[in-house]
N, C-alpha and C positions, 0 to 999 in steps of 0.2 A: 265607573266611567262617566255617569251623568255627569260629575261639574266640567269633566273635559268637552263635556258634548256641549253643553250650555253655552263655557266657555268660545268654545269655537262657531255656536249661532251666533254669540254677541259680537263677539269681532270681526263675522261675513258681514256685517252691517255698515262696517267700516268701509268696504269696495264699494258701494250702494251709495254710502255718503257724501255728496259733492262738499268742498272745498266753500264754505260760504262768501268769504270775500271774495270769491272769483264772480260768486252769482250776481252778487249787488251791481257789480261792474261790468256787467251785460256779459261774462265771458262763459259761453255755451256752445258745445259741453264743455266741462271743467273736469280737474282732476277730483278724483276722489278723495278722502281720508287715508285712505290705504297707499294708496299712490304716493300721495305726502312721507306718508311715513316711511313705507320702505326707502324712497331717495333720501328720506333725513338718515336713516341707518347707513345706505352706503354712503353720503357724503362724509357724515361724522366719524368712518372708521379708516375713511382714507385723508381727512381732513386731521386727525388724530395723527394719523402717520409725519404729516408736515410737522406738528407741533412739536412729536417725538424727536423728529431732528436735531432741533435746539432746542429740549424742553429747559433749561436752565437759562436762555435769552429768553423764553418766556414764562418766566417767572416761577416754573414747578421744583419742587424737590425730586423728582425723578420722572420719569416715561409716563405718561397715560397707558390708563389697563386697557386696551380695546376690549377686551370682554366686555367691561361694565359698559365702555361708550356704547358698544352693539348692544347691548339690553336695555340700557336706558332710553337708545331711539328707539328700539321696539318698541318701550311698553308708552312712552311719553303721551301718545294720544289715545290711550286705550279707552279711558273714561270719556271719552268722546259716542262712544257707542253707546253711549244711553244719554248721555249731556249735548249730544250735537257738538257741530265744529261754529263756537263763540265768534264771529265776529267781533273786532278791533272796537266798533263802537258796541256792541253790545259788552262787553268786559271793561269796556271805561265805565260803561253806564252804571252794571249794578256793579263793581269794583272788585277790586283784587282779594279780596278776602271773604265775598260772597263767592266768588268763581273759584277761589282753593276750597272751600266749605264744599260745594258743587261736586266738583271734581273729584275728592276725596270719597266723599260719598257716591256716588257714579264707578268708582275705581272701586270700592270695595263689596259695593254688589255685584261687580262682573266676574272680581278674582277673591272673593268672601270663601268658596268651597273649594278650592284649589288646593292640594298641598304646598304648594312654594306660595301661596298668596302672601304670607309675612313678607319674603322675601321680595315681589313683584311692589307691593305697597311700601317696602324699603328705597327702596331705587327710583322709585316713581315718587315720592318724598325729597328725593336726592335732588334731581331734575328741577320741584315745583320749588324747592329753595335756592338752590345752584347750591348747595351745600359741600358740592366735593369737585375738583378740577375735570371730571370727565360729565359729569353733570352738566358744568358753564358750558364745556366743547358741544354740548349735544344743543344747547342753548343757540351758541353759536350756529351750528348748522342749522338747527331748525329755521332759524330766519335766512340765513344765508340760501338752503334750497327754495325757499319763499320769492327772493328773491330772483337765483335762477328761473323759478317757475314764471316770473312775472315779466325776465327781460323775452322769455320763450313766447309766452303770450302775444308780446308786443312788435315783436318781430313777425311773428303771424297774422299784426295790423291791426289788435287792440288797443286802444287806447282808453287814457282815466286811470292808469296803472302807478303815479306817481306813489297813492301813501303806501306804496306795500316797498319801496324804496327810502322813506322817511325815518329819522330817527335813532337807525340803529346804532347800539353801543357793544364792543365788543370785546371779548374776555383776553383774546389771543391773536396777537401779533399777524399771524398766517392769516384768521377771520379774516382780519382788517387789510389787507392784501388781494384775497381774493376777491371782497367784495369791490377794492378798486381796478379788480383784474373787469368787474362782469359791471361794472358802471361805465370802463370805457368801450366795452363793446355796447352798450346802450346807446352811446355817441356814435 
């Protein structure tokens, strides 16, 4: 039972962990790590469902497995729990392939003694490549409750909240919808 017990010290560390962008941008208190993630899992399993609709308008050979989208948002910021939560400019800075290096390592000393860790470091592989259609989706949501979280902010009377609206490019049709669903409530 130790790496379960381990396991589950590493990832209480995640409820602890404020949301770093939100800090820069005076927003206090902020959401947590944990907070993020759990809403990227239910956005991405209900955000899945839309896709399922028409998944052949959007471009899949068949249905998204909601299994894998739910374990993918699960574990997507696990490695966060020893790596911190990377600000936007600190990941431009040292670059995308020092921050996978990071992250990989970070991810496999939390779930290194685990029996499923192959499995946990599969899937969290999947994500960090967009390697497979419920991967991109969970992509997708992670920015997209990003988002959400930032028009909720601003509506609370923060402001400075622009770059967490900048940018994004999106895998799936629905993505690309909702985000103009919660841009014009911004307006």
């Amino acid at each position: 039972m130790t790496p379960l017990i381990e396991y589950l010290d590493r990832n209480n560390f995640l409820k602890l962990l404020p949301r770093t962008g939100w800090l820069l941008q005076g927003v206090r208190p902020c959401e947590s790590v944990a907070d993020h993630t759990t809403a990227t899992a239910l956005l991405a399993v209900a955000l899945a469902g839309e896709v399922n609709q028409a998944w052949a308008r959007e471009g899949l050979a068949g249905p998204l497995d909601l299994g894998r989208v739910a374990l993918i948002a699960l574990l997507h910021d696990v490695a966060e729990s020893i790596l911190t939560d990377l600000p936007k400019r600190s990941a431009q800075l040292i670059g995308a392939q020092v921050k996978h290096t990071a992250e990989a390592t970070a991810l496999a000393a939390v779930v290194g003694d685990l029996a499923e860790s192959a499995t946990i470091q599969s899937l969290w592989g999947e994500y960090d490549e967009s390697s497979t259609p419920e991967a991109r989706l969970v992509h997708d949501a992670d920015k997209l409750e990003m988002v959400h979280q930032a028009l909720r902010y601003e509506v609370a009377g923060h402001r400075n909240l622009g770059e967490f609206w900048e940018g994004p490019r999106w895998h799936y049709q629905a993505s690309a919808r909702l985000f103009a669903a919660l841009q014009a409530q911004r307006q």
